[in-house]
C-alpha positions as CSV (number, residue, x, y, z in Angstrom):
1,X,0.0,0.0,0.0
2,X,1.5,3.2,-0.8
3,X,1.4,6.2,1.5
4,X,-0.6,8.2,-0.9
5,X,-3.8,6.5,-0.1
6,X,-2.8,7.7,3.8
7,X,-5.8,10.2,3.8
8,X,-8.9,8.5,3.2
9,X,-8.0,5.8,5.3
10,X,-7.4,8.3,8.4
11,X,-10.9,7.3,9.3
12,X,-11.0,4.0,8.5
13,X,-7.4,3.6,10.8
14,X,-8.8,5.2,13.3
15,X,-12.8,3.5,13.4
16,X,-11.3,-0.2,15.0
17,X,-9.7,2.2,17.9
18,X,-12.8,2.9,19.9
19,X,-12.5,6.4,19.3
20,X,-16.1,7.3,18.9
21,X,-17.4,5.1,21.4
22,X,-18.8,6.7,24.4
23,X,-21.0,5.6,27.8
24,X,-24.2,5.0,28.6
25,X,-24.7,8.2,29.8
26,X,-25.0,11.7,28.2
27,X,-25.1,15.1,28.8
28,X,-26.9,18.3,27.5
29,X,-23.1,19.5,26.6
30,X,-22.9,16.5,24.4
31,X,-26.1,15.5,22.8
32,X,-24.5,17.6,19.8
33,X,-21.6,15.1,18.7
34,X,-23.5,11.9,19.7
35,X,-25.1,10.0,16.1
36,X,-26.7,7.2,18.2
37,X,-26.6,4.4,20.6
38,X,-24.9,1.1,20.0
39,X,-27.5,-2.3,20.5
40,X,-24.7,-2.4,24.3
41,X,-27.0,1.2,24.9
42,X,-23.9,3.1,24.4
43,X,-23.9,6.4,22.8
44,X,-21.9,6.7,19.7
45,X,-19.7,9.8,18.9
46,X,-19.8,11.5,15.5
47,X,-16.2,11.1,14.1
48,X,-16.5,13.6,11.5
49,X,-17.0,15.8,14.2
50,X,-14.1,14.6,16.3
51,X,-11.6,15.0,13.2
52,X,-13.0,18.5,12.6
53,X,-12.3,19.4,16.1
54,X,-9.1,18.2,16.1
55,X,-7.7,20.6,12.8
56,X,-10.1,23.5,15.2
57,X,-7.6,22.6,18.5
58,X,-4.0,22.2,15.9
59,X,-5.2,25.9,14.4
60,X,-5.4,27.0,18.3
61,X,-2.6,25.8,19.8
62,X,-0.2,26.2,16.6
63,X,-1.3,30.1,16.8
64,X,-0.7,30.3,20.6
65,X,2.5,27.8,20.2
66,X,2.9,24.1,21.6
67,X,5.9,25.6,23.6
68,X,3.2,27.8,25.4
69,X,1.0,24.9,26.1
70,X,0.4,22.7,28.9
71,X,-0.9,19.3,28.6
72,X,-2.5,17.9,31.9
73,X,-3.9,14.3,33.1
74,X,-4.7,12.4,35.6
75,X,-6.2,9.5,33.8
76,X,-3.3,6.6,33.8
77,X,-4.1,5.8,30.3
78,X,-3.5,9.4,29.1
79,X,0.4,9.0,29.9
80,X,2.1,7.8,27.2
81,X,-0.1,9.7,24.6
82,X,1.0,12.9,26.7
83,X,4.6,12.2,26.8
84,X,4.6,11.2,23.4
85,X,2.7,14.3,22.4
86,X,4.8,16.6,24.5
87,X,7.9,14.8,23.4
88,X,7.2,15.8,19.5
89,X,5.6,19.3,20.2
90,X,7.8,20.8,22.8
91,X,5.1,21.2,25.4
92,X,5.0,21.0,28.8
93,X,3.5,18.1,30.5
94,X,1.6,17.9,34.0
95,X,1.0,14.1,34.6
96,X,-1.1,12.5,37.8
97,X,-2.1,15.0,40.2
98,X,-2.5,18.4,39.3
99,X,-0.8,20.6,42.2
100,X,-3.0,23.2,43.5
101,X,-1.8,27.0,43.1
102,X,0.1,25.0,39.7
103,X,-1.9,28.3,37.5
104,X,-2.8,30.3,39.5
105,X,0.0,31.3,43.0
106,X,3.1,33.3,41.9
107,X,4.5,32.5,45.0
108,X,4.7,28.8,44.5
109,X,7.9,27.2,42.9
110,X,6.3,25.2,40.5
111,X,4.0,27.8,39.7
112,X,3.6,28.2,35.4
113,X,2.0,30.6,32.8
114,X,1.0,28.7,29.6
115,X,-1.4,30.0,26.9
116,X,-3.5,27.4,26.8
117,X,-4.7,23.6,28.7
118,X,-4.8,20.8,27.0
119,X,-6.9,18.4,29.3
120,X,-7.8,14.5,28.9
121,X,-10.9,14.1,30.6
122,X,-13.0,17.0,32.1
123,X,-14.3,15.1,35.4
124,X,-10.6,14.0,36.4
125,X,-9.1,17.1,35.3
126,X,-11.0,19.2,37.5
127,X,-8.8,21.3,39.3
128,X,-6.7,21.9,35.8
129,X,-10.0,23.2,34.6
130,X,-10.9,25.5,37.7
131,X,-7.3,27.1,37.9
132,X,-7.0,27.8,34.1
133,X,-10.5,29.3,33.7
134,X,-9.6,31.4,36.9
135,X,-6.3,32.2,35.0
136,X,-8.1,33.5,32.3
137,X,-6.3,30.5,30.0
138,X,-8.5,29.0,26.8
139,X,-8.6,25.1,27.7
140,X,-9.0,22.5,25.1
141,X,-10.7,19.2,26.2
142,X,-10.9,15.6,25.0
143,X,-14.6,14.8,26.0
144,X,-16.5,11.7,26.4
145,X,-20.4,11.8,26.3
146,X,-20.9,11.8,29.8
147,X,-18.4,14.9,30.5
148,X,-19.6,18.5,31.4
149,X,-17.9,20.6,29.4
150,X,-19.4,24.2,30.3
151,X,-15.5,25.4,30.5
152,X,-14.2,24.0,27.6
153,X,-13.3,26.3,24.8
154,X,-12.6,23.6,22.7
155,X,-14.3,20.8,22.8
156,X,-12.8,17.1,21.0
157,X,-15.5,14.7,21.5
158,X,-14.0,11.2,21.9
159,X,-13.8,8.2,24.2
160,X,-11.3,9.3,26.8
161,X,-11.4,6.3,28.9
162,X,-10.1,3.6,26.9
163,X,-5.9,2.8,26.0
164,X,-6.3,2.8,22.2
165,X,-8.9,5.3,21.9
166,X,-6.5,8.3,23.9
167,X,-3.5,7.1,22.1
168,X,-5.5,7.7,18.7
169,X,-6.8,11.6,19.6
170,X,-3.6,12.4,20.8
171,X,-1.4,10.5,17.6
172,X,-4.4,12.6,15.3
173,X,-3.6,15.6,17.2
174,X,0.4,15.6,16.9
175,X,-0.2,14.6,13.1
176,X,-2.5,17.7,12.5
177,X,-0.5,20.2,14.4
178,X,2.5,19.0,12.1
179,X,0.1,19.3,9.0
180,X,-1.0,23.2,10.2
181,X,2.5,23.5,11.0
182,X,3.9,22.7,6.9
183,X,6.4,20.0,8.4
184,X,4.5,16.7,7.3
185,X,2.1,16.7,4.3
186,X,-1.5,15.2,4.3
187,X,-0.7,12.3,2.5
188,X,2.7,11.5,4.5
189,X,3.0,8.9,7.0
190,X,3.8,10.0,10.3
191,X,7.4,8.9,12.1
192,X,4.6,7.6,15.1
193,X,2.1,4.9,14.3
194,X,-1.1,4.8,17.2
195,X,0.7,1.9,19.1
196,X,3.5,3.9,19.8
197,X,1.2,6.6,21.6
198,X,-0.3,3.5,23.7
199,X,0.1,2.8,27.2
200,X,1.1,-0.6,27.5
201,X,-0.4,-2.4,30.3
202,X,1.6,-4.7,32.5
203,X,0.2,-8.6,33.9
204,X,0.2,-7.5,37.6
205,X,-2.1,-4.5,36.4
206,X,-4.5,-6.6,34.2
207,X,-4.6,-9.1,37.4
């Protein structure tokens, strides 16, 4: 297969990942993205929608400057997309628990002022959220169907709970930013294939 018929199948790669699936629950802040509900009663996200959101968030943060932006989760399954992302972009990473006073007290050492939050799942990125809208800072959010979202200004709605589905918004993410950015073409394969933005899970944790 040559790498020239890379575009069309962007969707079709990224369909097996669970990208679009969501819970059984939604929200008001949601209903827009969801299509439907699988036969399991799970709502179903819109991926045409999801892929438009994602060239919406590379625009943002490519104007602002990944250097200026700080990616934050506390969802396990999150890590190695972030590193991986902030390991290609130059962006900062805050992994785990977010620190209190981490946007918004001078006085603190670890204390940061980044243009814009990126932010893996709006529930367990609460404080993130709370500090950065206090800060004044524009926060983009992966969002599942069940997420409030009222202080998102950028809303990516995908499956934020699941390994492969994470590693895929944040491998189509990289990939767009480096599209916006003139330094990888639409129809090029990236240096990063989805696995490689996967958490790998180890026995003792499956157990």
């Amino acid at each position: 297969m040559s790498e020239l018929t890379e575009v069309p199948d962007i969707k079709k790669k990224v369909l097996a990942t669970g990208i679009r699936v969501g819970t059984q629950v939604k929200t008001k802040f949601m209903k827009p993205f969801i299509t439907k509900a699988s036969p399991e009663g799970l709502y179903m996200l819109d991926l045409d929608i999801t892929l438009e959101r994602i060239k919406t968030a590379a625009k943002f943060i490519n104007r602002l400057g990944t250097n200026n932006l700080i990616v934050c989760s506390a969802r396990q399954y999150a890590e190695t997309p972030v590193e991986k992302f902030c390991e290609m972009l130059d962006s900062k990473k805050l992994l785990r628990r977010f620190m209190p006073g981490t946007l918004t007290n001078p006085s603190l050492p670890y204390y940061i002022e980044p243009k814009v939050v990126l932010i893996s799942d709006p529930q367990v990125d609460e404080q993130a959220i709370i500090e950065a809208t206090n800060a004044g800072i524009p926060i983009i959010g992966i969002a599942n169907t069940d997420n409030i979202t009222s202080n998102l200004d950028v809303i990516i709605p995908a499956n934020n709970r699941g390994r492969k589905a994470l590693a895929t918004v944040y491998w189509l993410l990289v990939r767009q930013i480096l599209i916006e950015r003139g330094e990888l073409k639409e129809d090029e394969a990236m240096r990063y294939e989805i696995d490689d933005f996967e958490t790998k899970v180890t026995e003792e944790e499956i157990e």
